[in-house]
Every structure is written in structure tokens, then in C-alpha cells.
N, C-alpha and C positions, 0 to 999 in steps of 0.2 A: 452573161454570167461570169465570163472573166474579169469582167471591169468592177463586178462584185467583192470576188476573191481577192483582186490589186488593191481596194479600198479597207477591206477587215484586216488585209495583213501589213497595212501601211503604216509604219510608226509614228507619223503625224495623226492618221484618223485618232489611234490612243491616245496622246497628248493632248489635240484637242478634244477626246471625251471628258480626261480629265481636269482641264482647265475647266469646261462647261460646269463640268461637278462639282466646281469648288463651291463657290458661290451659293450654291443650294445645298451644298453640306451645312455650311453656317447659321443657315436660315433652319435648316431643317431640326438639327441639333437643337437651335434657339424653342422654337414648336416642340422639340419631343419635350424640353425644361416647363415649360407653362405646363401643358397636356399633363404632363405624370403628375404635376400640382392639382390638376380637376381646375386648369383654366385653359379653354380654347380662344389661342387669338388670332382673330382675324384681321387682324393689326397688321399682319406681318407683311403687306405688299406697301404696305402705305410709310412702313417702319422700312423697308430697304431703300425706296426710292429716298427717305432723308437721311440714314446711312449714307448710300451714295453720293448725296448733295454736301452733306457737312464737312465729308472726309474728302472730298476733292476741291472744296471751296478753301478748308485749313491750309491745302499744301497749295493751292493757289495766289493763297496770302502769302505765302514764304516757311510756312510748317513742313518738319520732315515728315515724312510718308507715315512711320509708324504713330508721330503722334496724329497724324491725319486718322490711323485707323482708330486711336483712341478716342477723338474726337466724336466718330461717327456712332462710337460705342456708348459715350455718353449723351446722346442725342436720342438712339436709340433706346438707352432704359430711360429717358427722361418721357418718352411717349408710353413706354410701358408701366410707367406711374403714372401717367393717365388712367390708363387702361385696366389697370388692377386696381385703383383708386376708386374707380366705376362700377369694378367687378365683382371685388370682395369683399370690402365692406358695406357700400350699399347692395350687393348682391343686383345689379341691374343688367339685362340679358347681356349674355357675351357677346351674341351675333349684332346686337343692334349697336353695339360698343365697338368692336371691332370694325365693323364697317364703319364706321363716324373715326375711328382712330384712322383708318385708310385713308380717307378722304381729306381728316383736318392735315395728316403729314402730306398726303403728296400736295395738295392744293398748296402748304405754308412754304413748300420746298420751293417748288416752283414760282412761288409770290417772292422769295426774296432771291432769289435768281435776278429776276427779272428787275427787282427793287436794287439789288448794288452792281449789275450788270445790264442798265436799260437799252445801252444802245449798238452792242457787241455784235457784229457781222455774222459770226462765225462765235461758237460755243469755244474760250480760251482752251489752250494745251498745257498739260503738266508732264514732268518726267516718273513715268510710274514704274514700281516694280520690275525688278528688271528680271531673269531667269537664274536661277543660279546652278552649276552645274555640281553636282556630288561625284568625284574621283571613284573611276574604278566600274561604280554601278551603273552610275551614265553611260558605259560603253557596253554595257549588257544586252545583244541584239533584241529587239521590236520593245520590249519595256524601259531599256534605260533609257530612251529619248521621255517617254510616255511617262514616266514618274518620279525619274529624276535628274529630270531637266525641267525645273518646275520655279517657279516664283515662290519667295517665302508664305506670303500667305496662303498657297496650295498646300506646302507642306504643313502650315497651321492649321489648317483646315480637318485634314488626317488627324492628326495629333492634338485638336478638340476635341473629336467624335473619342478618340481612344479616353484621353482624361475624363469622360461627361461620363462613359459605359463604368469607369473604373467607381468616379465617384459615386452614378445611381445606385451600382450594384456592392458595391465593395467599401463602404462608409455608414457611420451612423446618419450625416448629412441627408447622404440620397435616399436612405430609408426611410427617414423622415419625409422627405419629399412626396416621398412615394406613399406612402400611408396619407397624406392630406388629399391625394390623389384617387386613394381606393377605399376610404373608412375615415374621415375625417373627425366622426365622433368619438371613434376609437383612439386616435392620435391626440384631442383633446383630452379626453383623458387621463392618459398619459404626461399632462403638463407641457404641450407640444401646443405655440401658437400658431392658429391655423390661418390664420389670417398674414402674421408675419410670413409664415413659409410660403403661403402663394405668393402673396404681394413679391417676397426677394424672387421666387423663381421666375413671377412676369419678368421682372426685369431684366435680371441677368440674362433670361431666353430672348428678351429684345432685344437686350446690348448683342447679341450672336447673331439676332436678324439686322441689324445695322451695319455688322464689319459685313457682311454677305454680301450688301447692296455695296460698302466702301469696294469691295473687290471686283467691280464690273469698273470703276471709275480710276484706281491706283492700280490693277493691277492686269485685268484684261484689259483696259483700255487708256486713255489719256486725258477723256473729260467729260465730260456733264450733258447727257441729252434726255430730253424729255420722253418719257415713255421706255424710256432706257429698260427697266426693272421688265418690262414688259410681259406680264403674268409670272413671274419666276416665285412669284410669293402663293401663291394658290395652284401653282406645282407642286411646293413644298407641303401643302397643307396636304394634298394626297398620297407624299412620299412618307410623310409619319403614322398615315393608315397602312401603307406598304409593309415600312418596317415592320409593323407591328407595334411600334412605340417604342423600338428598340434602337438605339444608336448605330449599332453596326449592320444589319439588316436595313436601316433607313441610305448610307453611307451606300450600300451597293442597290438598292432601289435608284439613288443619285447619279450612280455610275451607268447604271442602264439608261435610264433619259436621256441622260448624254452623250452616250453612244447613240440613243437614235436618232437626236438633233444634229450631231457631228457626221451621221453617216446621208440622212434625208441635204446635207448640205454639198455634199460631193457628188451623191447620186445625179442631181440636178444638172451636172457639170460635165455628167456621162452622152452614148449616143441614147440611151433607156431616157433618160434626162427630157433630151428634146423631142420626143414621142408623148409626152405625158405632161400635162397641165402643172407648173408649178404650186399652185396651191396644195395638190395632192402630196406633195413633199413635204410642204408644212402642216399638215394635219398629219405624219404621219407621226413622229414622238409622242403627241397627244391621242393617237385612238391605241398606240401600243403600250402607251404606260394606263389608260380607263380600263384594258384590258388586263394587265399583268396586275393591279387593284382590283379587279374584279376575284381573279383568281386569290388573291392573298387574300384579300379581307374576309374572306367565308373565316379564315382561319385567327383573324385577328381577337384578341382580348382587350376590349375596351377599358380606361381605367374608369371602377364603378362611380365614382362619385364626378365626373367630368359634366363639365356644364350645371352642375349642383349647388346650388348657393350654400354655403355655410353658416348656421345662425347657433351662435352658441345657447345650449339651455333647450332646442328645436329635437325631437325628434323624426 
């Protein structure tokens, strides 16, 4: 039990909850932008894994890190112009689109991996992201290491989730948004196209699931492995039921995963650790976040028109 207490009050466990959370804030944010549109993508695993690849193949070329993250940003809504292309104006299932968007990005990532890197030993190294420390706050016992002592895209990451809430709720933009999300005929009438507003929110909510995936590759890590994104995009899909659909309720659903991914990693490491089957470590983020969704979503508010095709003149 003490080696319990050693690991919650350890300022690395925090640090790495929050590095883990970054990543799937971006992603998530990206989901809550489609979703509040009335478009569910299931895009989104298949849309970080080439996030990932694009943004660490740019700074592998010789691209600075940030345009590496643009890079993966425009890679990213370029699938999600697929995606929306599919969705809203032919109105053709989300699920069956999404899935096919998964598949065509990871399978295309991985083909050209392999196509300009056929005979590579060992997956190249980049210099990623480095930590940057904030004066003052940094030395704030158990949290300054944990939030700020963090890589820029961490602190990007926070400071999305703040912009997306400010713009949903506090713009004529995100109200727009949100009406083609919840009433879409009502928004048309209005003189609001509803096709333009989903189609930009797919995209720009891709461009957010592609730096997500860029942040496993420039920032946690130094390069390119397959399987990398490793379900991190259909965690996110259950952290925007969590939220609610809410930006900052979704941001501390992220933060909870994370903590129990970061804590099932140390526990492992204890003497409880070597009594007990490692697998049971690894299922254990995923039965505690099915549960803490279990418990949210009784209370969640779906947005009504989600998964609804749009046909103007259709009642």
C-alpha cells in the first residue's frame, strides 16, 4: 500500500500523466469540432497515425519541428476532406467512411514509409521537442515538475482545449457550429450553410487529430513506429462521450486515462507488480475509463442532429 502512496505522490507519475494526456487532448478537441457539427469521425485513428508519419518524416527531411507540426496538420484535414466530402454532401454513413478513412490513412502512411525508407535497419531519429521550463512555477512542489516542465506542444495542447471552449461557446462561429450540430434546418434557415460549416469543422477537427498523432513522434518521442497511435484515437472517441462534448470536461476525462495508464506502468514495477500478470496492468486504463463512461454518459446530451444527413428542402 505504501508503494501506492510513493507512486500518486511522485511528481514524475504527474508529469507523465500529463505528457500521456496531451496527445489525446488534441485528438479529442479535434472529435468534440466534427461531433458538435452532427459529423462523427471515425477517421480519427487512422488521421493520427498520418499526423504522426507526415510530421516526423517533414523534420526528418530537414523541416523545423513546428512546420513539421503544420505539416501533419495539413495532412490531416486533407483526409478530413475526404471524410466530409463523403459525409455531407453525399450524406454516405459516417461509420462506413470513417472506418475506410482509418484504414486508407494508416495503410497510405505506412506504404510510404516503407516506399522512401525501404531498406532502413532501425526506424531514423529526429531531435524532438525539447521540455521547457517556466520560472518560478516550475519549482512549485509535486505540480511544477507535472505542468510546468512540459514541451510546447503540452502547453498547446491546454491552450486549444481553452481557445475551442472560448470559441464554441462564446462566438457567433461556434454557435453556428453548434446549431448545424443540433437543428440544422433551423440554421439553414437562417442563411447558415450547413454543409460549408460541417465540411470546415471536419477538417479543422482533423487538422487537431493529426498534430495529436505529430505529438507521439516530435514530442514524446524521436521517431516513426508502426502501431505507434496504438488505439489512442478510439480512446478519444470515448473521452468526447465523457466530456459530454465539452471541451474541458473532455481535457480532464484525458487527464484521468492518463493517470491510469501512467500509474498501471509503475505499479508493474512494484513487489504487487511481480505477484500479478502483466496484462492485468494493461487492461486496467481501459476497464477504468468503460467505467467512469459508463457513469458519465447516463448524463451525457447528445447533439440531436449527429450522424443525420443534411438534405436541404428534406424535412
Amino acid at each position: 500500500m505504501m508503494e501506492i502512496f510513493d507512486i500518486l505522490l511522485s511528481a514524475s507519475f504527474w508529469a507523465a500523466a500529463v505528457r500521456i494526456a496531451s496527445p489525446l487532448i488534441f485528438a479529442t478537441i479535434g472529435e468534440i469540432i466534427c461531433e458538435r457539427a452532427g459529423v462523427l469521425n471515425l477517421g480519427i485513428e487512422g488521421i493520427m497515425v498520418v499526423g504522426a508519419f507526415a510530421g516526423w518524416m517533414a523534420v526528418y527531411q530537414g523541416a523545423p519541428l513546428w512546420f513539421g507540426v503544420s505539416v501533419a496538420m495539413c495532412a490531416g484535414m486533407l483526409f478530413g476532406l475526404i471524410h466530409a466530402t463523403l459525409t455531407v454532401p453525399f450524406g454516405l454513413s459516417q461509420h462506413v467512411v470513417g472506418l475506410g478513412v482509418t484504414l486508407l490513412a494508416t495503410s497510405s502512411s505506412y506504404f510510404t514509409y516503407r516506399l522512401i525508407l525501404p531498406k532502413v535497419p532501425s526506424p531514423p531519429k529526429i531531435e524532438p521537442f525539447q521540455p521547457i521550463e517556466i520560472p518560478i512555477l516550475s519549482d512549485i512542489p509535486l505540480i511544477g515538475e507535472a505542468l510546468f516542465h512540459q514541451t510546447a506542444m503540452t502547453y498547446g495542447a491546454f491552450l486549444l482545449a481553452i481557445i475551442v471552449a472560448i470559441v464554441l461557446y462564446r462566438t457567433p462561429l461556434g454557435l453556428a457550429v453548434r446549431s448545424v450540430g443540433e437543428n440544422p434546418a433551423a440554421a439553414d434557415a437562417q442563411g447558415l450553410s450547413v454543409t460549408g460549416l460541417r465540411m470546415g469543422a471536419v477538417m479543422v477537427g482533423s487538422g487537431f487529430m493529426a498534430v495529436g498523432g505529430s505529438f507521439l513522434t516530435l514530442s514524446a518521442f524521436d521517431t516513426f513506429l508502426f502501431e505507434m497511435v496504438n488505439g489512442r484515437g478510439w480512446i478519444c472517441i470515448a473521452l468526447v462521450v465523457f466530456g459530454a462534448w465539452q471541451p474541458g470536461k473532455a481535457v480532464l476525462g484525458a487527464l484521468l486515462y492518463a493517470a491510469f495508464d501512467a500509474f498501471q506502468i509503475r505499479l508493474q514495477q512494484t513487489s504487487i507488480g511481480s505477484d500479478i500478470p502483466y496484462q492485468v496492468f494493461l487492461m486496467m486504463p481501459y476497464v477504468l475509463s468503460i467505467l467512469a463512461l459508463i457513469i458519465m454518459s447516463r448524463r451525457a446530451e447528445i447533439p440531436a442532429a449527429l450522424m443525420i444527413p443534411f438534405r436541404k428542402g428534406e424535412r
